[in-house]
Every structure is written in structure tokens, then in C-alpha cells.
C-alpha positions as CSV (number, residue, x, y, z in Angstrom):
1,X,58.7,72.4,286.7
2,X,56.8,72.7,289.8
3,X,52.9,71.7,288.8
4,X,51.3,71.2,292.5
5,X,52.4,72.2,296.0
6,X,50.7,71.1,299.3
7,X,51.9,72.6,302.9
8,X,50.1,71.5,305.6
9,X,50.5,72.5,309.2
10,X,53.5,74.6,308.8
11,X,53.9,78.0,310.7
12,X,50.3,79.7,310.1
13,X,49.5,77.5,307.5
14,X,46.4,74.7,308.9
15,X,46.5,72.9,304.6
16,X,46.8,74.7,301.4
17,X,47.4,73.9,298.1
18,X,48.6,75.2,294.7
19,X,48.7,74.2,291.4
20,X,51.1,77.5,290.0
21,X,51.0,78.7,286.5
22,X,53.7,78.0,283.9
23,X,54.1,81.9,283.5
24,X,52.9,84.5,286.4
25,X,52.0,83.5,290.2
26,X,51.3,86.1,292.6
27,X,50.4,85.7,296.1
28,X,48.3,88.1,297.7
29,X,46.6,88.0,301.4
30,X,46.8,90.2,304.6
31,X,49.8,90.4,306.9
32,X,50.2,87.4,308.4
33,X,48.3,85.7,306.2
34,X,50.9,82.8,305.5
35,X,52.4,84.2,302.4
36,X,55.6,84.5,303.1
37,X,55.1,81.0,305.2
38,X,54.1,79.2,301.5
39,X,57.2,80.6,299.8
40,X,59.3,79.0,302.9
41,X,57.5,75.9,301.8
42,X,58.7,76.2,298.3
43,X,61.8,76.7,300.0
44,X,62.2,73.6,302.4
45,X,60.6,72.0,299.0
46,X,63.9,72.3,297.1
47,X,66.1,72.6,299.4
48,X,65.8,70.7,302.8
49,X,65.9,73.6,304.7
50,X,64.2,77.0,305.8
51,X,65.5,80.2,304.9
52,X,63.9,81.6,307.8
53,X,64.7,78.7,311.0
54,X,68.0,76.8,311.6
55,X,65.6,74.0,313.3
56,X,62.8,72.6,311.3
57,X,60.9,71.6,314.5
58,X,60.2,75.7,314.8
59,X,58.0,76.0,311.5
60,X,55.7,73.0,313.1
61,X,52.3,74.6,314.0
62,X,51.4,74.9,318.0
63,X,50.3,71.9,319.1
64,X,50.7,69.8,316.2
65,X,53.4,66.7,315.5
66,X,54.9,67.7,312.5
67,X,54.4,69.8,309.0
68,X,54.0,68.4,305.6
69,X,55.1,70.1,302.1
70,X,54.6,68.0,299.0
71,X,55.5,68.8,295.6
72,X,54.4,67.3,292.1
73,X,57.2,68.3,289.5
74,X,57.0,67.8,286.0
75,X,61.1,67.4,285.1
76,X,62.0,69.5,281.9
77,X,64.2,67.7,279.2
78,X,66.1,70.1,277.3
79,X,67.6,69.1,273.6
């Protein structure tokens, strides 16, 4: 289970982070306010890869060297 997310410096995104909830998260913000950018961070998270870009080096901010996304996850042990 996902307990903390940081993305920094990816797309429109300068840092934020999120601890989610272990029920209901809802994201809520203007257009273009990097919602849809923090889910693509969830994304590259679990993945490797954007579902948006084919290159990586296109979700880096203007003028920056790179993005970050960083994850704390709690593993769930079934049985």
C-alpha cells in the first residue's frame, strides 16, 4: 500500500507531496494545476513509464536536470 508520494520537478509540478488515505483520495485544483501530472507520477511510480510520453526526458520541468517521484509503500501480507 502506497503511504507517501513525493514528485518533484515533473511537468508543472516545482515539489509536492502526499501521504493518501487507506480509503478515499480525491484531487482537486484548477486546470492545469498538476493533477493529472501527480497521477502520471503514481504512474511512472509503479510502472517505469508515463502513460502520457514515450521519452521520460519530456515530463522534466523547463530548465531543470531531471524529475524525482518517491514512494513509501507499506507491502500487504495476505494469509
Amino acid at each position: 500500500m502506497l503511504e507517501e508520494i513525493q514528485v518533484s520537478e515533473l511537468r508543472n509540478i516545482g515539489n509536492a507531496k502526499l501521504s493518501p488515505s487507506n480509503s478515499l483520495n480525491v484531487l482537486l485544483g484548477e486546470n492545469g494545476s498538476g493533477k493529472s501530472s501527480f497521477l502520471e507520477g503514481i504512474h511512472i511510480l509503479s510502472t517505469g513509464r508515463s502513460f502520457r510520453s514515450m521519452e521520460l526526458k519530456n515530463l522534466i520541468q523547463f530548465e531543470k536536470s531531471g524529475f524525482l517521484v518517491r514512494g513509501k509503500v507499506n507491502p500487504v501480507l495476505s494469509g
